[in-house]
Structures are given as structure tokens and as C-alpha cells.
C-alpha angles and dihedrals in degrees: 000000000000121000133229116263113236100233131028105261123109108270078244102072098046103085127137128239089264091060096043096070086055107052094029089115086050096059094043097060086041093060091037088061089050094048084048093060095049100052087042095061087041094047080050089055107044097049090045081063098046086043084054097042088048093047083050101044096048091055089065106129099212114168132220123232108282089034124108122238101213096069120097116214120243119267148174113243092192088058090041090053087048101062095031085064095034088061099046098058090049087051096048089044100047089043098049089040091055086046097053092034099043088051091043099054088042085060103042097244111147100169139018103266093055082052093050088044088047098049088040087057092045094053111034097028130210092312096043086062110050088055097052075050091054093042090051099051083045086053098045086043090056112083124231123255128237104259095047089045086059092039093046086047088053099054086052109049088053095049091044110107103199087062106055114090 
């Protein structure tokens, strides 16, 4: 039976200076994946605007000498359509990745559970907590009744692997 921890930040993260010299690779690599990330999702979105000025650029209709400049050069409006939206999802994407990762390398989240115990911790506080705590050790005491135990059994029985022939 695990405790509460007295304030809101991932059990993780409280650690004394003992314990810092020690897992201070660990640390390290964990803030480099999370600086990787990042720069992925930047360097995503940076050549998909050099990709997109290029692709513009070179659309310019500039005439010669002798051209007129009233005539608009043949195009393909399927291929247009295409990149266009080609370029729209990199940049979306880029732009929405730098945004999670970057918060999420602000805040110190490396995976999906620390993000669900943070923004627990933002919404409910320090007393919501502890009585979500106190509502989920309630729940796991109480024992299950008869009809969700065999429905339980049977879900898993048809999602177990090592069963199926």
C-alpha cells in the first residue's frame, strides 16, 4: 500500500541530494529525450517551410523580355491541392508537436502517466488529491461482487493471448 505523497509532484522527482548524484545520468538522458523530441518536431517544422517557400517561389511567373505578362503559366490544380495539403499537415503537426513537447520538456513529463498525475495535481491541488487518494484505496478494499468478477473473467479470457488457438 503505497502513501500519498505530501506535495503534487511525481514521486519521481522528490529525491534528496544523496540520491541526485546517483541518478544524475539518469536524469541527463531523460532530459536529452525530451530535447530530442523537441528539435525533432522544430526541425519538422522548419524544412517543411523552406520545402513551402521554395514550392512558392518557384511558381512566380516572371516573363522575359519579349513575354507577356498577362499569361499565366499551365498547372495542375490536383498536384497543387496535394502539396498544399501536404504542407498544411507538416506544418500542423510540427507546430502542435513543438507545442506538447516544448511544454512537456518545460515541465519535466517524459511519458503519459507523469502528464495525467500533473494535470491531476493542476486541477484538483494538493486536497483534491488526497481525496481521489482516499476514494481509490476505498474502491481497491471493497470487494467485487459476483456478476462484475465473471464479467471481468470473460474479457479477459477473450483478450488473453496465450489462450487463443
Amino acid at each position: 500500500m503505497s502513501t500519498l505523497p505530501q506535495s503534487c509532484e511525481t514521486p519521481e522527482s522528490i529525491i534528496s541530494l544523496e540520491k541526485l548524484s546517483a541518478f544524475s545520468d539518469e536524469y541527463k538522458s531523460r532530459r536529452r529525450q525530451q530535447m530530442l523530441r523537441f528539435f525533432g518536431a522544430s526541425i519538422l517544422t522548419l524544412i517543411t517551410a523552406r520545402l513551402a517557400f521554395h514550392n512558392i517561389k518557384t511558381r512566380k511567373y516572371v516573363p522575359t523580355l519579349f513575354q507577356n505578362n498577362y499569361k499565366i503559366p499551365p498547372f495542375s490544380y490536383q498536384k497543387e491541392s496535394l502539396s498544399a495539403l501536404a504542407y498544411g499537415t507538416f506544418f500542423s503537426v510540427g507546430g502542435f508537436g513543438m507545442l506538447i513537447f516544448g511544454g512537456c520538456w518545460m515541465a519535466n513529463i517524459s511519458t503519459l502517466p507523469e502528464f495525467s498525475y500533473k494535470l491531476r495535481c493542476a486541477l484538483l491541488g494538493e486536497e483534491g488529491m488526497r481525496e481521489l487518494y482516499g476514494r481509490e484505496q476505498t474502491l481497491k478494499m471493497n470487494p467485487m461482487d459476483k456478476d462484475t468478477k465473471e464479467i471481468l473473467d470473460l474479457i479477459e479470457n477473450a483478450f488473453d493471448s496465450s489462450k487463443k488457438k
